[in-house]
Backbone of each chain as ProteinMPNN parsed JSONL, in Angstrom:
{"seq_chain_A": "XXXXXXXXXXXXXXXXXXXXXXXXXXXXXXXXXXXXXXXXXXXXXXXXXXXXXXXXXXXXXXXXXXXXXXXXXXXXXXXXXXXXXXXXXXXXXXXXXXXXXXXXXXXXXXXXXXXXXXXXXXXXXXXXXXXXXXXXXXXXXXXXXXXXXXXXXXXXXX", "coords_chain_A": {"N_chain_A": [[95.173, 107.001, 81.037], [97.976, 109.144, 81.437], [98.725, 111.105, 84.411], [100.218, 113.405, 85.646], [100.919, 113.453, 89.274], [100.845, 115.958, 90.417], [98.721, 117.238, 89.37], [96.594, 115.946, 89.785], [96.002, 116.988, 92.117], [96.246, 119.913, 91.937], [93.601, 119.576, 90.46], [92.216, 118.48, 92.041], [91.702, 119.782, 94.344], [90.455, 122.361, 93.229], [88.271, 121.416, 92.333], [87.0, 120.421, 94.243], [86.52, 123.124, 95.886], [85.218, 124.183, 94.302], [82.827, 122.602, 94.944], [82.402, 123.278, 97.425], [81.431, 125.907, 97.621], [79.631, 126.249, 96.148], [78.142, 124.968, 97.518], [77.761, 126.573, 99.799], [76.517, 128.65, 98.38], [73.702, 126.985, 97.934], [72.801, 126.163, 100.354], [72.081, 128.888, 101.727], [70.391, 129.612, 99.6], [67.8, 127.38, 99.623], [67.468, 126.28, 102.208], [68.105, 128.395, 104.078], [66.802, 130.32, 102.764], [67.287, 132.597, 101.471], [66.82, 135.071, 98.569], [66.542, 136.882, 95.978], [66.177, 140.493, 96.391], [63.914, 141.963, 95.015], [61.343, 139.947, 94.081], [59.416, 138.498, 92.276], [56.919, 140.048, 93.188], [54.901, 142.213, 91.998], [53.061, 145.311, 91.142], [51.059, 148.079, 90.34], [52.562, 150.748, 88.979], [51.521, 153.648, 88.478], [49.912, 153.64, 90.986], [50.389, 153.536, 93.594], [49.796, 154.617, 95.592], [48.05, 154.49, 96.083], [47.706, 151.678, 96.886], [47.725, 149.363, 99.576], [50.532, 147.91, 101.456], [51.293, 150.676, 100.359], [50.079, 152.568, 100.778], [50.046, 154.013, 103.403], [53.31, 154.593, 103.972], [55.892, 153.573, 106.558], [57.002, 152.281, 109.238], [55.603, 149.764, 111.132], [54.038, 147.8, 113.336], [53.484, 144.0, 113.2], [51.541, 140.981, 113.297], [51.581, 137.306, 114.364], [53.325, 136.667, 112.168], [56.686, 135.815, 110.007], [58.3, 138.022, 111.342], [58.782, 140.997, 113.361], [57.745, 143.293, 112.474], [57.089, 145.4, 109.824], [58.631, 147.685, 107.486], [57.671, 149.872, 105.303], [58.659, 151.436, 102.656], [58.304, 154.223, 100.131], [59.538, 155.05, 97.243], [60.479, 158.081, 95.383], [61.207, 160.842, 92.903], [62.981, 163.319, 94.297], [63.469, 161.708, 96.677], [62.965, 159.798, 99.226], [59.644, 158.2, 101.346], [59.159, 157.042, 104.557], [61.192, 160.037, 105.612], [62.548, 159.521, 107.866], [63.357, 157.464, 109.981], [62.608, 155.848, 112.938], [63.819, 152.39, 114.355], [63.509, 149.821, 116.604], [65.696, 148.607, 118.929], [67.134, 145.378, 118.404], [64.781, 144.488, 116.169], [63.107, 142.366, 114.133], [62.897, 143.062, 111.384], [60.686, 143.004, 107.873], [61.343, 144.85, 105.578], [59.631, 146.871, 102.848], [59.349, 147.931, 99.248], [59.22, 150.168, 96.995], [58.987, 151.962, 94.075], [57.988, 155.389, 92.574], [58.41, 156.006, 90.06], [60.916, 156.651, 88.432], [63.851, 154.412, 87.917], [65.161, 153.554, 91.377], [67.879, 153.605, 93.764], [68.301, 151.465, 96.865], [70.056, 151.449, 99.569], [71.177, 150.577, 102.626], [73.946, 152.333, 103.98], [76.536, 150.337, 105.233], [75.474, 148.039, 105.298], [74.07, 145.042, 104.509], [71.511, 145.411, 103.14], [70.948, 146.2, 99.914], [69.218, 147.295, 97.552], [67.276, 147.343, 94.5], [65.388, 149.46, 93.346], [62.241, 149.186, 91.289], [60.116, 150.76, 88.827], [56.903, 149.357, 89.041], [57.742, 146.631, 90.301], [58.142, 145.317, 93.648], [60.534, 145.519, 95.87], [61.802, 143.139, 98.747], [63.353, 143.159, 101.767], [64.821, 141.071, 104.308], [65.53, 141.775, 107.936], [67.399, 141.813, 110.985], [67.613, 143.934, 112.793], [70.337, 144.629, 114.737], [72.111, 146.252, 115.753], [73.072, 149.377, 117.371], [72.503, 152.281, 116.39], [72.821, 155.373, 113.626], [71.881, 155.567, 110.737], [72.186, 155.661, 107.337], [70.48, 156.124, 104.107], [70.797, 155.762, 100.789], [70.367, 156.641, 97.606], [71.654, 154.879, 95.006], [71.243, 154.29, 92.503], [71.769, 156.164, 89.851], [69.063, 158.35, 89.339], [68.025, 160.839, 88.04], [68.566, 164.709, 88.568], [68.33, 165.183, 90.862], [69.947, 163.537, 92.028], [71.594, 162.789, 93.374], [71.126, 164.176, 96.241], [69.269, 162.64, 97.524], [68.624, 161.099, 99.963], [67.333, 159.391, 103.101], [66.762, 158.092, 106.548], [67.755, 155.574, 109.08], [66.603, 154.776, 112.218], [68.471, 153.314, 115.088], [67.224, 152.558, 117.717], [67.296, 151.524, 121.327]], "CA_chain_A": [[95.79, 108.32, 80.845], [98.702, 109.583, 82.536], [98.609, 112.173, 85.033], [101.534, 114.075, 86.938], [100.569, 113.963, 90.747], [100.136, 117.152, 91.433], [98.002, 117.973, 88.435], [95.635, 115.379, 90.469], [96.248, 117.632, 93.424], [95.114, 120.811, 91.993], [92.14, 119.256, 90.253], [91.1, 117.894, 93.708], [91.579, 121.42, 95.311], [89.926, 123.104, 92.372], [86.688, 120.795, 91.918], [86.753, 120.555, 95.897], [86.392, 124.402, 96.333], [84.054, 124.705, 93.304], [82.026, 121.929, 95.5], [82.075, 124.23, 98.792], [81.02, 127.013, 97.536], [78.313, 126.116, 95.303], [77.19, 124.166, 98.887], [77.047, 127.249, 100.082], [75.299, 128.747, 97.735], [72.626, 126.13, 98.136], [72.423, 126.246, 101.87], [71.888, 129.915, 101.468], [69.346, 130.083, 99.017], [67.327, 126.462, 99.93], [67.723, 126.015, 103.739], [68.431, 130.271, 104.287], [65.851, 130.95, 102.214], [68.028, 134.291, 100.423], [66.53, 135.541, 97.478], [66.697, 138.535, 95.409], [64.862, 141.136, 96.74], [62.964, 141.805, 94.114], [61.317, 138.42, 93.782], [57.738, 137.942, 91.576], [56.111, 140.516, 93.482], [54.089, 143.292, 90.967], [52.494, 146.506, 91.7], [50.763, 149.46, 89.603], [53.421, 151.862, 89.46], [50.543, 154.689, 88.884], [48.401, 153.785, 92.137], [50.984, 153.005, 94.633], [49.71, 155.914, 96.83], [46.066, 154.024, 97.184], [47.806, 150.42, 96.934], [48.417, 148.847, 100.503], [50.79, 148.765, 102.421], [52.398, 151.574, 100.515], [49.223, 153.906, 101.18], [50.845, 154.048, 104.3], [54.732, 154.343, 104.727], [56.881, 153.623, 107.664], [57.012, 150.909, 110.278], [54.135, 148.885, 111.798], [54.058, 146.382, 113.774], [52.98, 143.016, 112.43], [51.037, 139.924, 114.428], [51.436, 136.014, 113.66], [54.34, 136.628, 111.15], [57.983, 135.447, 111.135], [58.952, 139.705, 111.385], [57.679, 141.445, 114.349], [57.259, 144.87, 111.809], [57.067, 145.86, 108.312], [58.82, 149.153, 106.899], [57.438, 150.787, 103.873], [59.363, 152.747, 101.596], [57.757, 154.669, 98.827], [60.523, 156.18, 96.798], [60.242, 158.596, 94.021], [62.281, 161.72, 92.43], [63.874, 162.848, 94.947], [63.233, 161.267, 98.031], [61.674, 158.68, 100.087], [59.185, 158.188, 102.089], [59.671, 158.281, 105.098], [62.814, 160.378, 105.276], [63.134, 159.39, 109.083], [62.571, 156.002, 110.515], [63.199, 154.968, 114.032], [63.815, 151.159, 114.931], [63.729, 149.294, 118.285], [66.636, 147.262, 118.889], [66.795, 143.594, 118.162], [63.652, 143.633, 115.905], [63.442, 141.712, 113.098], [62.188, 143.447, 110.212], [60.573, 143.447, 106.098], [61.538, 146.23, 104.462], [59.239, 146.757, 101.464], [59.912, 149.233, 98.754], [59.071, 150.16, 95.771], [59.174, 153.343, 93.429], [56.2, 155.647, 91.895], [58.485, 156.696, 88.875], [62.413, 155.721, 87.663], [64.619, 152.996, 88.929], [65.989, 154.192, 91.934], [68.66, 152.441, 94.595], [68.036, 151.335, 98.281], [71.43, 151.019, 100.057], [71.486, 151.4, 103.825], [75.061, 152.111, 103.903], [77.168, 149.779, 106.111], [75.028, 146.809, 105.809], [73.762, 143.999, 103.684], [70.716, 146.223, 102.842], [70.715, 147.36, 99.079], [68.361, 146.439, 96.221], [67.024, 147.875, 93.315], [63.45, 149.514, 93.103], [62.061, 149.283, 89.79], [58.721, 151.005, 88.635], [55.909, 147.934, 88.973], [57.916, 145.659, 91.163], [58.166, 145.331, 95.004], [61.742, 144.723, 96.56], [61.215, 143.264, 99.948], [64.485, 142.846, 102.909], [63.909, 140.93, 105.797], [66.559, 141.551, 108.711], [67.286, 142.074, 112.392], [68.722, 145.302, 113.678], [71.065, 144.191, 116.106], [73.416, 146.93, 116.038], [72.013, 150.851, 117.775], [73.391, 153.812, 115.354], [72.346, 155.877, 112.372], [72.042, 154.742, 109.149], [72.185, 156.529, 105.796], [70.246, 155.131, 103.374], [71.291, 156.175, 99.484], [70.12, 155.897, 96.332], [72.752, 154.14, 94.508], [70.736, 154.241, 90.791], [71.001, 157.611, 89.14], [67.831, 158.571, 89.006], [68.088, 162.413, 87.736], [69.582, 165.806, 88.52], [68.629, 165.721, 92.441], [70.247, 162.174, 92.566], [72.575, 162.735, 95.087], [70.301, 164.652, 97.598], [68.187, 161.565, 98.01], [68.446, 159.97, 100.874], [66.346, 158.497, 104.549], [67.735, 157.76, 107.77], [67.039, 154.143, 110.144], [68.112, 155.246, 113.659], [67.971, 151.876, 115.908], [67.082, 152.724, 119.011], [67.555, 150.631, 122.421]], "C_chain_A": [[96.722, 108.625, 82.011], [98.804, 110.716, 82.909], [99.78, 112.78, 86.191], [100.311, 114.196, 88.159], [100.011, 115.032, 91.687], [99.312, 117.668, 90.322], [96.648, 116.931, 89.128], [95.544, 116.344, 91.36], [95.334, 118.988, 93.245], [94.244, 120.734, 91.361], [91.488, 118.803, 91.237], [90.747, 119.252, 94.248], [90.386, 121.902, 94.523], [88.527, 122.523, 92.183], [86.315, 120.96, 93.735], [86.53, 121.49, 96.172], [85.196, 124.264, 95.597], [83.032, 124.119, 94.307], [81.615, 122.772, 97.021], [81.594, 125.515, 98.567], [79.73, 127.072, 97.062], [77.518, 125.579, 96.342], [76.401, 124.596, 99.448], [75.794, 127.927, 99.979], [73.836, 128.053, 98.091], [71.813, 126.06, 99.308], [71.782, 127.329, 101.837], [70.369, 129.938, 101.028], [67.966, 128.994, 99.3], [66.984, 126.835, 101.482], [67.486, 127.854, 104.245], [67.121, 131.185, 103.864], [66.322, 132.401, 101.846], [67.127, 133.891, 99.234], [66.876, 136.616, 96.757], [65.85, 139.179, 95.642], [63.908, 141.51, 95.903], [62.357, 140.433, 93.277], [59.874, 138.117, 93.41], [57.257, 138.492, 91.977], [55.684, 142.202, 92.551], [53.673, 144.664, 91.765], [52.332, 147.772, 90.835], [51.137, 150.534, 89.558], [52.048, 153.338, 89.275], [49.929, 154.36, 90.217], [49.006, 152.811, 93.034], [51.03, 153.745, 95.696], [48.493, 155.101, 97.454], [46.552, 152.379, 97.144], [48.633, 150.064, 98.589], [49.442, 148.016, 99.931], [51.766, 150.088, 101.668], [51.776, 152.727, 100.396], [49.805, 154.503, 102.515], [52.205, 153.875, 104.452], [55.207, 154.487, 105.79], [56.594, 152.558, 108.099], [55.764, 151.029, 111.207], [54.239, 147.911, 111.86], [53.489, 145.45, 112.912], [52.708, 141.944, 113.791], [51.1, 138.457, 113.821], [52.659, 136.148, 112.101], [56.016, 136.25, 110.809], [58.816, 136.582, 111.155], [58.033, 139.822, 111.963], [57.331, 143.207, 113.906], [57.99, 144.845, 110.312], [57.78, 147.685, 108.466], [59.006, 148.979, 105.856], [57.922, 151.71, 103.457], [58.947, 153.369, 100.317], [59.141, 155.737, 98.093], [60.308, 156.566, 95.62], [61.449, 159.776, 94.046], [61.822, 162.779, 93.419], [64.3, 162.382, 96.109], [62.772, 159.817, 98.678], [60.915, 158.652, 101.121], [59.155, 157.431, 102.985], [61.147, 158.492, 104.759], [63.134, 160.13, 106.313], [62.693, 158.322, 109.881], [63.159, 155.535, 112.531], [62.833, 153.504, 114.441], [64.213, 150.538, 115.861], [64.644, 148.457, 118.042], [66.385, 146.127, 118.674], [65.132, 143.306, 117.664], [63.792, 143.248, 114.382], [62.362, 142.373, 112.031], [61.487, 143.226, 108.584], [60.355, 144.734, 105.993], [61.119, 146.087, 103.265], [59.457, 147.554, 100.897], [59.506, 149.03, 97.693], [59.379, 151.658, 94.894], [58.147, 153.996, 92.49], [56.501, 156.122, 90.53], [59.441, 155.925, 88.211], [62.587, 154.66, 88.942], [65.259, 153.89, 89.877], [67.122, 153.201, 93.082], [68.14, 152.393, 96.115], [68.844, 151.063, 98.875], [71.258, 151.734, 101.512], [73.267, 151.23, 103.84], [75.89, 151.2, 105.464], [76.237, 148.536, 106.256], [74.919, 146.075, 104.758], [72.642, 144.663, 103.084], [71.047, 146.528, 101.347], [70.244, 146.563, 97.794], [68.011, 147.627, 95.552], [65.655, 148.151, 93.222], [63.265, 150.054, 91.691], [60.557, 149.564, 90.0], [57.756, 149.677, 88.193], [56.396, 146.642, 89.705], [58.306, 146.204, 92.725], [59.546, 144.598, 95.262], [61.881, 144.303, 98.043], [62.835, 142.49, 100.41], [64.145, 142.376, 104.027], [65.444, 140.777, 106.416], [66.438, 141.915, 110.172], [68.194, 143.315, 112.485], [69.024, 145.296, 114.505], [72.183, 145.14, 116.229], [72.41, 148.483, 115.909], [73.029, 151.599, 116.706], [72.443, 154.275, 114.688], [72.581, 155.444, 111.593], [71.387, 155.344, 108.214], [71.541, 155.281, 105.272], [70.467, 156.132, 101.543], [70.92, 155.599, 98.477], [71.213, 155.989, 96.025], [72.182, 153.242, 92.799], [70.339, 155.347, 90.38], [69.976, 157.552, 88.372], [67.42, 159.728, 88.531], [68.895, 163.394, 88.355], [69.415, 165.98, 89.805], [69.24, 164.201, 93.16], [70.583, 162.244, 93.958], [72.18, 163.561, 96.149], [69.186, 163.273, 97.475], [68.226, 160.374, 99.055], [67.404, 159.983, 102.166], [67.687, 158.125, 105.093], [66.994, 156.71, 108.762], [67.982, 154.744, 111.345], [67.381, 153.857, 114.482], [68.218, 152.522, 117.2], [67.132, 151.46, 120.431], [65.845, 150.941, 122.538]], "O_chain_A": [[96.455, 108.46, 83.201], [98.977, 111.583, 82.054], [99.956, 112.464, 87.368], [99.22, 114.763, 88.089], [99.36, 115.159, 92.724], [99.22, 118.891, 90.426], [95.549, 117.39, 88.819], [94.355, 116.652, 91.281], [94.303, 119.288, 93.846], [93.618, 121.794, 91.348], [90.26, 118.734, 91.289], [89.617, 119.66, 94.518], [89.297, 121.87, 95.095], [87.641, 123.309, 91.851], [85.389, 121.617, 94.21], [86.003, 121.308, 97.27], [84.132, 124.221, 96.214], [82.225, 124.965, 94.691], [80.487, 122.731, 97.512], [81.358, 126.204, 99.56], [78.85, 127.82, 97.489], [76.293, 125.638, 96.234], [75.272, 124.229, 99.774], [74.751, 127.996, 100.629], [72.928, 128.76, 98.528], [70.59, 125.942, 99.382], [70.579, 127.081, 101.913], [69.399, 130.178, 101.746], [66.902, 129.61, 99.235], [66.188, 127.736, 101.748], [66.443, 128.204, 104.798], [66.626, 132.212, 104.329], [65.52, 133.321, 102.009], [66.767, 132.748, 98.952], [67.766, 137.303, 97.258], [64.707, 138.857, 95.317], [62.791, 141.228, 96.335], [62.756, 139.996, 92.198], [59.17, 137.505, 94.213], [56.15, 138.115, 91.594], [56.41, 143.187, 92.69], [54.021, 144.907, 92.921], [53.313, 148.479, 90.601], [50.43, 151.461, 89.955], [51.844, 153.941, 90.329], [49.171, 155.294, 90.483], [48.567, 151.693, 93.304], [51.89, 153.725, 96.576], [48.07, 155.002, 98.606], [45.595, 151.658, 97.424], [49.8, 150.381, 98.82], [49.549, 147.538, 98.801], [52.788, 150.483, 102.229], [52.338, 153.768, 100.057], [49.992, 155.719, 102.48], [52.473, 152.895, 105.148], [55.059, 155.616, 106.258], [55.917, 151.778, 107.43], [55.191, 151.962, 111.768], [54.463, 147.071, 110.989], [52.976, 145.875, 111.877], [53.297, 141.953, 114.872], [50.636, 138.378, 112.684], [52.434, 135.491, 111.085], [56.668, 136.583, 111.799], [60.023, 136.385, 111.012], [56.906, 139.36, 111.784], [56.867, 144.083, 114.636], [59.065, 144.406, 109.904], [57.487, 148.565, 109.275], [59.891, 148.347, 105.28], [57.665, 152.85, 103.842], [59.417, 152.81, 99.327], [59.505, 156.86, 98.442], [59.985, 155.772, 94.737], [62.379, 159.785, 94.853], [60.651, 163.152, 93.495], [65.426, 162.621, 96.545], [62.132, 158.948, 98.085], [61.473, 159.141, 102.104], [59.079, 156.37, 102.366], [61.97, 157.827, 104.13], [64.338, 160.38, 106.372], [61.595, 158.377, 110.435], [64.153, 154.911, 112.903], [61.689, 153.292, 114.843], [65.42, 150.624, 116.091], [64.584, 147.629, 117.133], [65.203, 145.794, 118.766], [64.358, 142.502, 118.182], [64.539, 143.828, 113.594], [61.159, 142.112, 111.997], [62.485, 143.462, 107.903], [59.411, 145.478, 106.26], [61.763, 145.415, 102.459], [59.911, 148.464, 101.591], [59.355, 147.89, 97.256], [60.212, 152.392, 95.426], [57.501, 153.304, 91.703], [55.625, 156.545, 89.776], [59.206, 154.893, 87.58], [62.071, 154.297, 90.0], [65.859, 154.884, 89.467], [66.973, 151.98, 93.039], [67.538, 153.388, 96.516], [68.664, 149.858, 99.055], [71.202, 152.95, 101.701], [73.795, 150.124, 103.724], [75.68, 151.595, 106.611], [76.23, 147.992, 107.361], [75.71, 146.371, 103.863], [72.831, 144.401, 101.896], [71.724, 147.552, 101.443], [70.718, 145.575, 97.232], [68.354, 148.751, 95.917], [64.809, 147.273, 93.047], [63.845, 150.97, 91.107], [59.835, 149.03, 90.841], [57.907, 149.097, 87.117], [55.649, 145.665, 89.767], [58.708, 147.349, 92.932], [59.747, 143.415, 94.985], [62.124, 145.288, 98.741], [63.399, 141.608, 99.763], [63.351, 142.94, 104.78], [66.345, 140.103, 105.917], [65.345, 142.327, 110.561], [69.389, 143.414, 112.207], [68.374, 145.821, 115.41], [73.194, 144.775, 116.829], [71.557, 148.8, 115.08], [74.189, 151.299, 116.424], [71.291, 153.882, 114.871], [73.612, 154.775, 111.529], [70.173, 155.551, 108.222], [71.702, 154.095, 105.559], [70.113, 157.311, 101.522], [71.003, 154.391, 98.259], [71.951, 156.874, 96.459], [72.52, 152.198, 92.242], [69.176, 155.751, 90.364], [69.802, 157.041, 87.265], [66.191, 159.792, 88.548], [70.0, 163.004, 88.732], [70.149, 166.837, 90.296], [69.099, 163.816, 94.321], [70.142, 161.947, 95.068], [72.993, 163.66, 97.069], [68.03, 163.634, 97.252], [67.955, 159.176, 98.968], [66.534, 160.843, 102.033], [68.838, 157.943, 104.695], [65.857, 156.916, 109.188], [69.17, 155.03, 111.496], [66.203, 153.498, 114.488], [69.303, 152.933, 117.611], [66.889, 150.322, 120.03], [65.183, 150.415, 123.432]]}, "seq_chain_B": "XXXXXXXXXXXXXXXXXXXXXXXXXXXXXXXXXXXXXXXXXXXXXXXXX", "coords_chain_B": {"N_chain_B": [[123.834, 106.427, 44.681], [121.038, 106.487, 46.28], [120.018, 105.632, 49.851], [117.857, 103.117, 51.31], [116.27, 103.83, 53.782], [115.591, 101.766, 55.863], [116.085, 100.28, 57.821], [116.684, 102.264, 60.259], [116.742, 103.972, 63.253], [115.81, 105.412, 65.166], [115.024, 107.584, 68.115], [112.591, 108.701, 69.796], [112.709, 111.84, 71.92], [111.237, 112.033, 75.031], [110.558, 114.164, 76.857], [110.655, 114.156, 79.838], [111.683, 115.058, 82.261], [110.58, 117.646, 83.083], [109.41, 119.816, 85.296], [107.117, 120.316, 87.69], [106.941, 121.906, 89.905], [106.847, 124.156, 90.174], [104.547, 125.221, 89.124], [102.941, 123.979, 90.295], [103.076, 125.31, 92.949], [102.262, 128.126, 92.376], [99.829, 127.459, 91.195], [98.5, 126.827, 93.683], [98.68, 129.019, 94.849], [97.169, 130.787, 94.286], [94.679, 129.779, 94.267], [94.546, 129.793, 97.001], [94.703, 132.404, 97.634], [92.329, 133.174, 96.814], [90.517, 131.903, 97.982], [91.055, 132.833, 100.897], [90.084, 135.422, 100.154], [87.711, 135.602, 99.346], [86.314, 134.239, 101.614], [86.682, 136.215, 103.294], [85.054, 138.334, 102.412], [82.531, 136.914, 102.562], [82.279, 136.571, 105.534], [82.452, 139.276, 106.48], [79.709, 139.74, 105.155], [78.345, 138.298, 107.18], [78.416, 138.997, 109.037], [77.165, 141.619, 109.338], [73.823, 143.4, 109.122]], "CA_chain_B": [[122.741, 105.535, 44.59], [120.133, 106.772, 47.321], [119.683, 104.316, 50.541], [116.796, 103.084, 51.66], [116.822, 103.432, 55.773], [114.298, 100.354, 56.431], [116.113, 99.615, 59.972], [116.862, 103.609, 61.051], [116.503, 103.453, 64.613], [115.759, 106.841, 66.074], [114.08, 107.201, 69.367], [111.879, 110.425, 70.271], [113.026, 111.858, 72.982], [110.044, 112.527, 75.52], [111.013, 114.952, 77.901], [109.932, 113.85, 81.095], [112.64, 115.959, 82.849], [110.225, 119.142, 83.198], [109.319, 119.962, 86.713], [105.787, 121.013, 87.953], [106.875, 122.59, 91.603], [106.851, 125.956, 90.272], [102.991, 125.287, 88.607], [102.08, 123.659, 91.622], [102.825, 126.414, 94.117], [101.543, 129.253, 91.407], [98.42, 127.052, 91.034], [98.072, 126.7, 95.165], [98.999, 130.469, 95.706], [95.843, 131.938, 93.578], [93.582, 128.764, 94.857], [94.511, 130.358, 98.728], [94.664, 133.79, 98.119], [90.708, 133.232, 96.233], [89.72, 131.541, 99.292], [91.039, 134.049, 101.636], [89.015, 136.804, 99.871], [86.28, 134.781, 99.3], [85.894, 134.196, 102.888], [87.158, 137.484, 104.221], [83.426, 138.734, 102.216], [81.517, 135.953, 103.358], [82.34, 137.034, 107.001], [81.613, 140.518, 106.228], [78.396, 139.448, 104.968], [77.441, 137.283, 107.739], [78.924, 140.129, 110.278], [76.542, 143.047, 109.347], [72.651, 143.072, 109.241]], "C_chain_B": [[121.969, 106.017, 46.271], [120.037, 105.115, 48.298], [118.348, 103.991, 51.067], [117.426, 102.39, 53.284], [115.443, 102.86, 55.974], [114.883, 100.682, 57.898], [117.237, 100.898, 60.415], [116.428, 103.189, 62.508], [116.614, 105.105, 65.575], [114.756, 106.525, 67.144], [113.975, 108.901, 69.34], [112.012, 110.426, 71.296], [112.07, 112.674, 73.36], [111.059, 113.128, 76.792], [110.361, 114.934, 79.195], [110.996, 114.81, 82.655], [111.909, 117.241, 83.969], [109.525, 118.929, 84.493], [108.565, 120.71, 87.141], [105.577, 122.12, 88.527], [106.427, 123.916, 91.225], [104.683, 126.401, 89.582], [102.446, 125.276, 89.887], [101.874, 124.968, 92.663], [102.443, 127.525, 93.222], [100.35, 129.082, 91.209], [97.759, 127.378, 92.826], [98.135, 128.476, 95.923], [97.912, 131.751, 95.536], [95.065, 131.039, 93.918], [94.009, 129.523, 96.245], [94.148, 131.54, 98.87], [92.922, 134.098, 97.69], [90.207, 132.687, 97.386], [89.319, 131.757, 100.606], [90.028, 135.249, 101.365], [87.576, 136.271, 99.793], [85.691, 134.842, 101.156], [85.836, 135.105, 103.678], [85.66, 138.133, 103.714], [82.716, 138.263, 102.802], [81.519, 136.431, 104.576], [81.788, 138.1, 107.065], [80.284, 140.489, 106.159], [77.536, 138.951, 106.354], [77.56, 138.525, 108.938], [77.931, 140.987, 110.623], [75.287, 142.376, 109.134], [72.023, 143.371, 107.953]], "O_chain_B": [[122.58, 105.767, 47.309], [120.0, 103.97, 47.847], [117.688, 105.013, 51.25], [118.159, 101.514, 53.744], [114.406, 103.482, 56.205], [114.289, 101.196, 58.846], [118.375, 100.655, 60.816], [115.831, 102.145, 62.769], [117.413, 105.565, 66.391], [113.933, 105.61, 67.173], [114.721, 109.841, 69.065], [111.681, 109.463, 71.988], [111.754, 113.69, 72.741], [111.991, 112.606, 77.404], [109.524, 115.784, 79.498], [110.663, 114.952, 83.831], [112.315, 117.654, 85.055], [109.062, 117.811, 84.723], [108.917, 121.889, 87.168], [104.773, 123.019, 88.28], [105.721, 124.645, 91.921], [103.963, 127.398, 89.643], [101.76, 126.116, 90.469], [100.812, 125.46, 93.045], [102.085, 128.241, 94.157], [99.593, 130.037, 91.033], [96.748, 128.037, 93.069], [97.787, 128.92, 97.017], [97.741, 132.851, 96.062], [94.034, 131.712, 93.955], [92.947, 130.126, 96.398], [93.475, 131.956, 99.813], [92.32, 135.066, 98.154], [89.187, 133.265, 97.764], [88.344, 131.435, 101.285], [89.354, 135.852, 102.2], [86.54, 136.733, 100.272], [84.754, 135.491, 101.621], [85.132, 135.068, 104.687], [84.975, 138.498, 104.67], [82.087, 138.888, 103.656], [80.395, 136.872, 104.813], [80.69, 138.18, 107.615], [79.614, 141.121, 106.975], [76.34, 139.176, 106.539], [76.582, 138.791, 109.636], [77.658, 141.244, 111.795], [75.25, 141.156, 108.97], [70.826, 143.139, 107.781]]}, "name": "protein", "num_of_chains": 2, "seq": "XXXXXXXXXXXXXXXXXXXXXXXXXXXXXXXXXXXXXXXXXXXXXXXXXXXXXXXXXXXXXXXXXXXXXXXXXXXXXXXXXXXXXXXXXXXXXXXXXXXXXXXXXXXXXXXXXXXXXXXXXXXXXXXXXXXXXXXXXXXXXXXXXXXXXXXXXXXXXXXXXXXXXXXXXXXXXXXXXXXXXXXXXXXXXXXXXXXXXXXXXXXXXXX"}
């Protein structure tokens, strides 16, 4: 079969990109270990007040783990619990979350932060807070008529 | 009296004339500018926490 030159050219480019990206991909999700935060983990949307850890919300340390603290988010209509979190610089966190009613959103704004809490599953974030500020966090899944008053605040502290 | 053209002799003319350059750089200009944005996210991504 005959082939003009440069129609070799951008099938090299074009399979050659597809091949770097999908690499990524792979690296990422293999090697990186990314997932989707909501990943096989369950939970009794009625009796997520008496179900550890989300009998307890907020941050707590953790021992022997590869995060040196857990923060729990219980979110329901219209809020979350807590509504005020402070975090120590440079610690590496899971953020668990879930919701006791509708779907609602978890978006700290300005970061990589934002998943989807669905009634009966657990969405869990694991990251480092390497940068001090405030941070909005927003639902970002209308969830009813007080949607847009629903947010929490991560302040990273030194 | 009708002829019969046994030894007609036409040739098909293949047009080999036509000239890629303008595919090529239209193909290479949306393959760069996808790889620019592509990457300009990726960074973003990798940037923030």
């Amino acid at each position: 079969m005959h082939m003009h030159k440069f129609e070799k050219a951008w099938l090299t480019f074009g399979i050659g990109s597809l091949l770097v990206f999908l690499t990524v991909l792979g690296v990422s999700a293999f090697y990186l270990g990314n997932q989707p935060p909501s990943c096989l983990a369950t939970i009794d949307p009625e009796k997520v007040d008496t179900t550890a850890p989300f009998n307890e919300p907020g941050l707590k340390k953790v021992e022997g783990k590869d995060w040196d603290y857990e923060l729990v988010y219980v979110a329901s209509a219209f809020s979350y619990s807590p509504a005020e979190v402070e975090v120590p610089y440079g610690a590496k966190v899971k953020i668990i979350a879930t919701t006791k009613d509708v779907v609602h959103g978890f978006e700290v704004a300005g970061s990589n932060i934002n998943m989807m809490l669905e009634p009966g599953y657990i969405s869990e974030h694991i990251t480092t807070f390497d940068k001090t500020g405030e941070y909005l966090i927003v639902c970002n899944e209308y969830c009813g008529v007080g949607h847009h008053m629903m947010s929490s605040k991560i302040k990273v502290v030194e | 009296m009708a002829k019969t053209e046994l030894s007609r002799k036409t040739k098909t003319e293949i047009e080999d004339s036509s000239s890629l350059k303008g595919t090529l750089a239209s193909v290479f200009l949306l393959g760069f500018f996808l790889i620019i944005t592509w990457a300009g996210v990726y960074s973003l991504f990798i940037s923030r926490f």
